[in-house]
N, C-alpha and C positions, 0 to 999 in steps of 0.2 A: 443122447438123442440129437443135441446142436451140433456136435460135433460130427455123428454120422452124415446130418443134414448136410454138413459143408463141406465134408468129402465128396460127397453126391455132387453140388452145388458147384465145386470147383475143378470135377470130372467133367463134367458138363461144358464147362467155360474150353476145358483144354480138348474135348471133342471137336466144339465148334471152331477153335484155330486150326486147328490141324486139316479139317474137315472143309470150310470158308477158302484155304491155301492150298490146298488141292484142285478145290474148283476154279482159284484163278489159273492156276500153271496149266488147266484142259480149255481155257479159253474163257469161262464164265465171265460177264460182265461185276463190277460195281459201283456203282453211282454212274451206270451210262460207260465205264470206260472197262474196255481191254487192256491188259497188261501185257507188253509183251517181254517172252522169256529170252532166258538167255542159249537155252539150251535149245537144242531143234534137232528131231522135228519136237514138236508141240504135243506131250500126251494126249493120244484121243478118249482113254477116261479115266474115269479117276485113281481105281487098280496102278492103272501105269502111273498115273502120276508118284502116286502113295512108294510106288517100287524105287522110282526115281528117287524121291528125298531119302527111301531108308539107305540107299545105297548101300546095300546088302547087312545092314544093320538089322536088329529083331526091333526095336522101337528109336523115337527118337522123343526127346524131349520138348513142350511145348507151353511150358508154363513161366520159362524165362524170357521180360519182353526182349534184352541184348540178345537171348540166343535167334531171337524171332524177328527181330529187324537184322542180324544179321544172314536168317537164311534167304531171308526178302533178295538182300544184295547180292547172294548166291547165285538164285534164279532168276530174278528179274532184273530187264534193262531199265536202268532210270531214266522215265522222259518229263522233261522240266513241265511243271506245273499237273503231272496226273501224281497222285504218289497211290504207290499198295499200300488197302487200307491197313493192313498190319502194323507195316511202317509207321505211318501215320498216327493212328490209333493208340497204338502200344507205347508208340514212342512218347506221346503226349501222358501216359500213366503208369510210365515205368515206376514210378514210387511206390506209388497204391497198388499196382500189381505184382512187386516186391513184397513188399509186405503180405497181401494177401498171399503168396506162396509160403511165406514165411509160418504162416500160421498151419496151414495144407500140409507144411513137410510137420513140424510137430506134434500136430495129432495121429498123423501115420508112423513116428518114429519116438516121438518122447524119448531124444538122448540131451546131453549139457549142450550141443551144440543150437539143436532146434529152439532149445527152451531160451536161448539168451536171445536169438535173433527172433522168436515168437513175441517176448519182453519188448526187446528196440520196433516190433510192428506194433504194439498195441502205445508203445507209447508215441508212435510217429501219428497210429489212426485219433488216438482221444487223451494222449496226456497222462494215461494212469498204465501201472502194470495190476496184470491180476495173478491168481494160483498158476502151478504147474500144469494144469490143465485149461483147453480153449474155451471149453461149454462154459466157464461162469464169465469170461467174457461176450460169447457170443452171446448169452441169454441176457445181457448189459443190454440197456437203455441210456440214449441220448436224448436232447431236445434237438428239432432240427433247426437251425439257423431262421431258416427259410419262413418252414410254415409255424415255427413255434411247437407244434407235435412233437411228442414225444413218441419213439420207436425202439424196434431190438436193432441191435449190431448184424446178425446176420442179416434180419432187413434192408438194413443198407447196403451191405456189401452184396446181396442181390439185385438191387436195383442200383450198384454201382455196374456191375457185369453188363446186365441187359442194355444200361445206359451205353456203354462202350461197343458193346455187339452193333446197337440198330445204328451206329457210327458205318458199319458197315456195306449200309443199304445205297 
C-alpha cells in the first residue's frame, strides 16, 4: 500500500512539472514574473504548448531535475535576476529529487539496477539501507530535527514535494 501511495505521490509531482512548464511557455505568470521564450510565436494554450515540447514525441520525461533544467534552457530566454522556477527550484534539490526518482523507478521496475541506486537513495535520505522492497522503508519513522516528532518517510517526502511545489507561486 506505501508503495502504491508513492507512485500515486510521485505521479502527481511529475503532472504538476510538466503541467506548471506548460503554463509558463503560454505566458502564465510566477511570482509576478513572465518568462520569455525562446521560441516564437508564444503558444497560445497549453495543447500547443504540450505539442511543442513532445516534439513529435509520444511522452517526455519529467522527473529528472538535469533533464528539466535543461529543457528550461531549451525554451527559455535567460534574463538576469528572474530565473524559471523549474530552474531554480530543481536545481536547488537535484539530490533529494534523485533519490526520490530512485526509489519511483524501483518500485515500478524491481531490476539489480533500481535496487542498488533505491539502496544509495535511502542511504543518502537517513543513513540505513532496508529490503528489496520500498514499503518497509517508506512505512520507516524518523525523528524530525526540527520539531523533535517523530514521522513516516513517506510523510516527509510529501511534505518535502509540496515544500518544493509552493516554491513555485
Amino acid at each position: 500500500m506505501y508503495e502504491l501511495a508513492y507512485l500515486r505521490i510521485f505521479a502527481a509531482w511529475e503532472a504538476f512539472l510538466e503541467e506548471s512548464f506548460l503554463r509558463l511557455m503560454c505566458g502564465y505568470s510566477s511570482a509576478g514574473n513572465v518568462h520569455p521564450l525562446k521560441t516564437q510565436p508564444k503558444p497560445r494554450t497549453v495543447q500547443e504548448a504540450r505539442v511543442l515540447v513532445l516534439n513529435n514525441k509520444k511522452y517526455k520525461l519529467w522527473h529528472d531535475p538535469d533533464i528539466m533544467v535543461g529543457r528550461v534552457a531549451k525554451f527559455f530566454t535567460k534574463v538576469p535576476g528572474i530565473d524559471v522556477p523549474h530552474d531554480a527550484v530543481l536545481g536547488s534539490a537535484t539530490t533529494l529529487l534523485k533519490d526520490l526518482s530512485h526509489i519511483r523507478h524501483h518500485i515500478a521496475h524491481l531490476t539489480e539496477d533500481t535496487c542498488s541506486k533505491y539502496h544509495d537513495a535511502t542511504m543518502n535520505l537517513c543513513g540505513i539501507r532496508f529490503g528489496r522492497r520500498c514499503g518497509r522503508f517508506l512505512r520507516s519513522t524518523y525523528v524530525d530535527p526540527a520539531t523533535g516528532l517523530t514521522a513516516r518517510w513517506l510523510d516527509r517526502i510529501c511534505a518535502d514535494l509540496k515544500g518544493l511545489a509552493s516554491q513555485y507561486l
